[in-house]
Backbone as numpy.savetxt, mean C-alpha at the origin, in Angstrom:
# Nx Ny Nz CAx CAy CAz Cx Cy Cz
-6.83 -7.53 17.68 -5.42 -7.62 17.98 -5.00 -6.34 18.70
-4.23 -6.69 19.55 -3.82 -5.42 20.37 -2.90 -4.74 19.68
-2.25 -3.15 20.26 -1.41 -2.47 19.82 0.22 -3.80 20.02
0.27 -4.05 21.15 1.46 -4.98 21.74 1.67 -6.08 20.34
0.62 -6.60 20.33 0.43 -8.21 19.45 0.93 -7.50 18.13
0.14 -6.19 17.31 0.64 -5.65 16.17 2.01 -5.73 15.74
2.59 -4.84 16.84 4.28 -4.70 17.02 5.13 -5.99 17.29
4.74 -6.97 17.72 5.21 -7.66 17.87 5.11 -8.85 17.01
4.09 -8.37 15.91 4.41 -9.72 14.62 5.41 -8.97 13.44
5.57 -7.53 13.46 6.41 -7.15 13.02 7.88 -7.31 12.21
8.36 -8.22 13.59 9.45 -8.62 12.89 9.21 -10.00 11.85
8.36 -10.42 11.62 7.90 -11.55 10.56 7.62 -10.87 9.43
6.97 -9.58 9.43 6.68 -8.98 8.88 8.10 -7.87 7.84
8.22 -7.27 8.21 9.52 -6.48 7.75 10.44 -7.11 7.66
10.90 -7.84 6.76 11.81 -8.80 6.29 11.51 -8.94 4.46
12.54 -9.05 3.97 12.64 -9.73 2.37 11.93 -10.84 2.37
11.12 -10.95 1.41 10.21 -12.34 1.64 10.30 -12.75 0.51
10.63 -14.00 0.02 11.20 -14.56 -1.37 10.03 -14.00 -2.66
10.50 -14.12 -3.83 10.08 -13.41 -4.95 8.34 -14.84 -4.97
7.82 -13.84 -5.46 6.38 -14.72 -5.53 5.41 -14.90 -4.63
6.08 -14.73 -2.79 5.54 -14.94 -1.96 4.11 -13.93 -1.62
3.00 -14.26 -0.88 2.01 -13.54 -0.64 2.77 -13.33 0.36
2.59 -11.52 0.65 2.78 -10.65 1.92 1.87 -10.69 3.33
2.09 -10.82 4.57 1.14 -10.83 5.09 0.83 -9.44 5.02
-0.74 -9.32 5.44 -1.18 -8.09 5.46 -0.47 -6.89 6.85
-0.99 -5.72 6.65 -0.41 -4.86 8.04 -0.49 -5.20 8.76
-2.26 -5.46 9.00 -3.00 -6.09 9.93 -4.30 -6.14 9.66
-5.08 -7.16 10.57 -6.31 -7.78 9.98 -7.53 -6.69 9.51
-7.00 -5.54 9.92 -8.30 -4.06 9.73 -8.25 -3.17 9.48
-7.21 -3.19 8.55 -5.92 -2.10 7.80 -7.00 -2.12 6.45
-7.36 -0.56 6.04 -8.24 -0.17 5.22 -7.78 -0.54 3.92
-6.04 -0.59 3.21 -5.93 -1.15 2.25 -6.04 -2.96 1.89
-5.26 -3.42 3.24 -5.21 -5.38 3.01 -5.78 -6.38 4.15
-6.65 -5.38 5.03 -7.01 -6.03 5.92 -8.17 -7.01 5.69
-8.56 -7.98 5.77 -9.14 -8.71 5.65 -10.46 -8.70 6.34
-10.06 -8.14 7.89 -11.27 -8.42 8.41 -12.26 -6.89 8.40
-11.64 -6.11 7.57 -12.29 -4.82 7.46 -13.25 -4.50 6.04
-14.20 -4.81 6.74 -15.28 -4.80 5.74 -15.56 -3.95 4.72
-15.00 -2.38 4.95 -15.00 -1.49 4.57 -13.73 -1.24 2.99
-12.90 -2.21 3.32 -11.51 -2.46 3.13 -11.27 -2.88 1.60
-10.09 -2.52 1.13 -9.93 -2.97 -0.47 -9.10 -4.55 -0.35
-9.17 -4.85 0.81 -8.42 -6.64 0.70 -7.37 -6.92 -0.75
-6.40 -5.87 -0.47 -5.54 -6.03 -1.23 -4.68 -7.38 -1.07
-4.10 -8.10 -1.86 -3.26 -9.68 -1.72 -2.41 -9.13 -2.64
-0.95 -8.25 -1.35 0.40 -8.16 -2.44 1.31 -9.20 -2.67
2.28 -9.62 -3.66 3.32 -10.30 -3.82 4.70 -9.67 -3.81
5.29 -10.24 -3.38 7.08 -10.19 -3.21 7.44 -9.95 -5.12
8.32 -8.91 -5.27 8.52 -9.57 -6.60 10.27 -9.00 -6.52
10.87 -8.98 -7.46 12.76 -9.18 -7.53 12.83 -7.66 -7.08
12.19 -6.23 -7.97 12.27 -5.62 -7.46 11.57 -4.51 -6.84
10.51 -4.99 -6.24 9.22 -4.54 -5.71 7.94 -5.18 -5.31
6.74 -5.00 -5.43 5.45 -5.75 -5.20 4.33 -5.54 -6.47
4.14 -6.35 -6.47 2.68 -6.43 -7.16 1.68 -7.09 -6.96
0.55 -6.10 -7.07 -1.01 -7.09 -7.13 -1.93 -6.85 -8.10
-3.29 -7.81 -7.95 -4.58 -7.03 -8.79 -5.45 -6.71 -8.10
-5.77 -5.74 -8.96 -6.94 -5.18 -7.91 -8.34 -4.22 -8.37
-9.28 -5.07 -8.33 -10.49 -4.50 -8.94 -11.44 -3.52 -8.20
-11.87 -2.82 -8.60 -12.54 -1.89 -7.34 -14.31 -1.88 -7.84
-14.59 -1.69 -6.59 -16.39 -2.40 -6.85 -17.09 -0.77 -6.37
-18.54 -1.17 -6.02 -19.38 -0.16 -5.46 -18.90 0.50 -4.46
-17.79 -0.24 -3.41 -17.81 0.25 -2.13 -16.95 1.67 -2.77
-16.33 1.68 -4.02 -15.37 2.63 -4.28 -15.73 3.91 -5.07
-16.89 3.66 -5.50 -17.59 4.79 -6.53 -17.23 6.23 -6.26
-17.04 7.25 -7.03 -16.57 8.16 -7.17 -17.82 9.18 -8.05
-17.58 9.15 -9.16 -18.32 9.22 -10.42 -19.14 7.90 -10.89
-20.25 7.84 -11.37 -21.01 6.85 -11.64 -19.89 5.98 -12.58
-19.37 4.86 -12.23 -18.53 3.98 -12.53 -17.03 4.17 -12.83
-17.02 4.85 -12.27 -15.50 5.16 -12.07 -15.18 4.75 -10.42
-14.04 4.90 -10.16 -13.78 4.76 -8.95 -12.98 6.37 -8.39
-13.31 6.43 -7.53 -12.91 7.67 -6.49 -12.07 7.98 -6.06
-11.38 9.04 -6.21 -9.92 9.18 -6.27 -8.98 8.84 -5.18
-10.41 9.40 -4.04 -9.56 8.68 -2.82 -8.94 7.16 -2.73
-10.29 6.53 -3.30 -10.38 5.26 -3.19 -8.90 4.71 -3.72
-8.51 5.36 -5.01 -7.64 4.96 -5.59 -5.89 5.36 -4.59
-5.96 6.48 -4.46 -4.84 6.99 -3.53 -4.69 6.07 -2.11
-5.98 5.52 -1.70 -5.75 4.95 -0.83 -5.01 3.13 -0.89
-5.10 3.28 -1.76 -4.86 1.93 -2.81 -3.32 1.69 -2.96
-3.21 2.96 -3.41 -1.34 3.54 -3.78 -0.71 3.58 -2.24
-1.35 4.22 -1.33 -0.85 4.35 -0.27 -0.42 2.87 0.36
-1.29 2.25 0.98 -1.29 1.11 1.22 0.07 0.17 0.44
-0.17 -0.09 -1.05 0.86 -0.70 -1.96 1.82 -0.31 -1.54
2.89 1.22 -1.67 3.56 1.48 -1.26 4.21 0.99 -0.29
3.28 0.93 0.86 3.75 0.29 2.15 4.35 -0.96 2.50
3.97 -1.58 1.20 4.42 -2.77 1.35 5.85 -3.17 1.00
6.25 -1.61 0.43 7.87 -1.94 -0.11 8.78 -1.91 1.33
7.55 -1.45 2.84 8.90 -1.44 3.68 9.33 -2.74 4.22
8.44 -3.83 3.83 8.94 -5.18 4.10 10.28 -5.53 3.39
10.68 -4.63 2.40 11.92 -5.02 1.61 13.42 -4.40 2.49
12.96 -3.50 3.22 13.69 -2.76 3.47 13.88 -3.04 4.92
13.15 -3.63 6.00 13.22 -4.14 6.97 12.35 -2.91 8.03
11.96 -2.19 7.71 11.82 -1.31 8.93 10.59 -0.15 8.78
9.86 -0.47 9.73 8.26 0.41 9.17 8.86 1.82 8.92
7.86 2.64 8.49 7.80 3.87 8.18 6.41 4.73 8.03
6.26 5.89 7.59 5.26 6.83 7.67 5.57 7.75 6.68
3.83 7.63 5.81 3.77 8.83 4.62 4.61 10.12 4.47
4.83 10.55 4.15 5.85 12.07 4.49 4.82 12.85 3.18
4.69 12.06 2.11 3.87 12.63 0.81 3.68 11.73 0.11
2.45 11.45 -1.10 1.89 11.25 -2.05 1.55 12.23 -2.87
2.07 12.17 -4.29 1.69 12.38 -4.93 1.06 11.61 -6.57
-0.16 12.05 -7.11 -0.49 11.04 -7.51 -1.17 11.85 -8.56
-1.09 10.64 -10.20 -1.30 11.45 -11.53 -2.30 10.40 -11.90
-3.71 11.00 -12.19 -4.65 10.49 -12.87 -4.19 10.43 -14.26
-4.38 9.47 -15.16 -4.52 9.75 -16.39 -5.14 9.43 -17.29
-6.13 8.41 -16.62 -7.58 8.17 -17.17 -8.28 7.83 -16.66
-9.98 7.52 -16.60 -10.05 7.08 -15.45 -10.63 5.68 -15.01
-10.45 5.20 -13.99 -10.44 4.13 -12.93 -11.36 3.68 -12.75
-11.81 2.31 -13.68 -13.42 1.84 -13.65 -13.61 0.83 -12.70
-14.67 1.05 -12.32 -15.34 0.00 -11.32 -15.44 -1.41 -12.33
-15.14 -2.33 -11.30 -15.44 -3.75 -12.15 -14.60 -4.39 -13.09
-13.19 -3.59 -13.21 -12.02 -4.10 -14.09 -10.68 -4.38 -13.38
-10.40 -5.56 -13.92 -9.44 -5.77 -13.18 -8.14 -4.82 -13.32
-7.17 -4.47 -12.32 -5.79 -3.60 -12.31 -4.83 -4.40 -12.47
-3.55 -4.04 -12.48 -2.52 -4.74 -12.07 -1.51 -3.36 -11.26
-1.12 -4.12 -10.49 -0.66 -2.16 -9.68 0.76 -2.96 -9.35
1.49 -1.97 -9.55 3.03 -2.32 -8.93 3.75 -1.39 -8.67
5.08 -1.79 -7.34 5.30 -0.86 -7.24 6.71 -0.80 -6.86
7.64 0.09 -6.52 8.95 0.09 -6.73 9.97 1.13 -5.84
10.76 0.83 -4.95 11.83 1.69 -4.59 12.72 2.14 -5.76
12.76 3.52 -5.64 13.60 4.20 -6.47 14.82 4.92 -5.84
14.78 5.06 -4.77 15.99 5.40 -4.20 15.82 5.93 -2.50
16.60 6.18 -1.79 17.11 5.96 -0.44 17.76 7.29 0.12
17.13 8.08 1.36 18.46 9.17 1.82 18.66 9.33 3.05
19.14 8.75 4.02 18.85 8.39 5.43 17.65 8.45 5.52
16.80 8.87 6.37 15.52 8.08 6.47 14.31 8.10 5.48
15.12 8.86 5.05 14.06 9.48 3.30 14.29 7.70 2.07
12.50 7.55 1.89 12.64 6.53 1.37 11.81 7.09 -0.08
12.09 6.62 -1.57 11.77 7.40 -2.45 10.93 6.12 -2.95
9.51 6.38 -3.64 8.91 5.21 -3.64 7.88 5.52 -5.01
7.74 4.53 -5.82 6.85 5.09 -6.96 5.68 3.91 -7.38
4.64 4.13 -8.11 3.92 2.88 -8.08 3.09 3.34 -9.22
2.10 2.17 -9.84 1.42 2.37 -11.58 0.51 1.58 -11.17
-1.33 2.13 -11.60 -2.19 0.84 -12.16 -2.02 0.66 -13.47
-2.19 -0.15 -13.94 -2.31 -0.53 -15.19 -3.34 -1.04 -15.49
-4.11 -1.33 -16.98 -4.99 -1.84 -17.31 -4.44 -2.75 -18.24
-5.57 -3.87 -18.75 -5.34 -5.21 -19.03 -4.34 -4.99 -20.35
-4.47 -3.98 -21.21 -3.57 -4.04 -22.43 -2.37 -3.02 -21.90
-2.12 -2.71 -20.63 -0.49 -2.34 -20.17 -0.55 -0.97 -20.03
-1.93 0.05 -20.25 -2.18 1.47 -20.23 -1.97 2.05 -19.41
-1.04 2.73 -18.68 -1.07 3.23 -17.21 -2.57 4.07 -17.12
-3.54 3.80 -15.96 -4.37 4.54 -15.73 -4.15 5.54 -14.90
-3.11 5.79 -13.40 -2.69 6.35 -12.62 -1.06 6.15 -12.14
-0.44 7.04 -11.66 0.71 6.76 -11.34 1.05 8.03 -9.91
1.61 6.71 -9.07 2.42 7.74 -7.94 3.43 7.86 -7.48
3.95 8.68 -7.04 4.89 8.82 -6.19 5.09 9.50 -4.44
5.86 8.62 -3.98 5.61 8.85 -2.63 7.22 9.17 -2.05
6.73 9.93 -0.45 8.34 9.97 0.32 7.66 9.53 1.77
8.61 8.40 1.99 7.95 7.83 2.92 9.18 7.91 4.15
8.76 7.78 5.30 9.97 8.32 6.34 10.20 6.91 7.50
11.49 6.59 7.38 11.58 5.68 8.00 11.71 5.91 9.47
10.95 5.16 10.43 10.52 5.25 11.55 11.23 3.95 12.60
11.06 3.80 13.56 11.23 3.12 14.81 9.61 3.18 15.19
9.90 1.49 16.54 8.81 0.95 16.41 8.30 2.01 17.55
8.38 2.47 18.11 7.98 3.09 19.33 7.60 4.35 18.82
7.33 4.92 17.54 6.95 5.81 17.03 5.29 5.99 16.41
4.89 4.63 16.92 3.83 3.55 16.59 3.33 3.92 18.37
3.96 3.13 18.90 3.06 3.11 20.40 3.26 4.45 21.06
3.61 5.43 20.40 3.53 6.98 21.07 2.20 7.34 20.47
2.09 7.61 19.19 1.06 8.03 18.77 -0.37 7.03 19.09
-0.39 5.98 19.73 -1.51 4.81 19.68 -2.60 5.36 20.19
-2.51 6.25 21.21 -3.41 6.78 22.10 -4.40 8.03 21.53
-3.88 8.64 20.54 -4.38 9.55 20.17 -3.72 11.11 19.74
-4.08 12.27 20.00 -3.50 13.43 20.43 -3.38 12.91 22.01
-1.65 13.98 22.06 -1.34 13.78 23.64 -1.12 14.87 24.35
């Protein structure tokens, strides 16, 4: 898919999408939900009343510590989720910060439940927080993010590279 085609499914994309609904992904090779990226955690988020949620198990590709999963792996996980709250809000954006609290750790081969949540708003400052959980409700990790709301052409400036 081209840079053009990206931007331009966009607006399907960044919109409120009824409670329950599967999100489409960023795009098909997007390292957190892309599908066609092999490399990729093929995340499948849902719409929920006030935020997103998914599950999400992490395998070999994620190893860190012998059965644990890798911190990146995991941050990259949060990152991604996050992102998906700007479909609520109508309008892409860009990391500004993550921050992120281990608090136990993150096994390969178990299922998650990760969700995640707008907490508040300051002109373009978007305040954003998110939890895995494990099957009996344990938070294993928790983050928080400031994510910066952007215009679309802030996307096809940077496409090229350094300029």
């Amino acid at each position: 898919m081209s840079l053009t085609e990206l931007l331009d499914s966009w607006p399907e994309k960044f919109r409120d999408h009824p409670e329950g609904a599967e999100l489409p992904s960023h795009h098909d090779h997007c390292l957190g939900c892309g599908a066609q990226n092999p490399h990729g955690h093929h995340l499948r988020v849902f719409s929920e009343s006030d935020g997103v949620v998914a599950t999400h198990t992490f395998d070999d590709r994620h190893v860190g510590a012998p059965g644990i999963a890798h911190g990146g792996a995991v941050a990259t996980v949060f990152d991604d989720l996050l992102g998906f709250l700007l479909y609520k809000v109508g309008q892409p954006a860009v990391t500004r910060s993550l921050t992120i609290d281990y608090l136990a750790p993150v096994l390969l081969e178990v299922p998650y439940q990760l969700a995640a949540k707008i907490t508040g708003a300051e002109g373009r400052k978007l305040f954003v927080e998110a939890a895995v959980t494990g099957a009996a409700g344990e938070a294993v990790a928790r983050a928080r993010a400031l994510f910066l709301l952007v215009d679309v052409a802030h996307f096809s400036k940077h496409a090229g590279g350094p300029g």
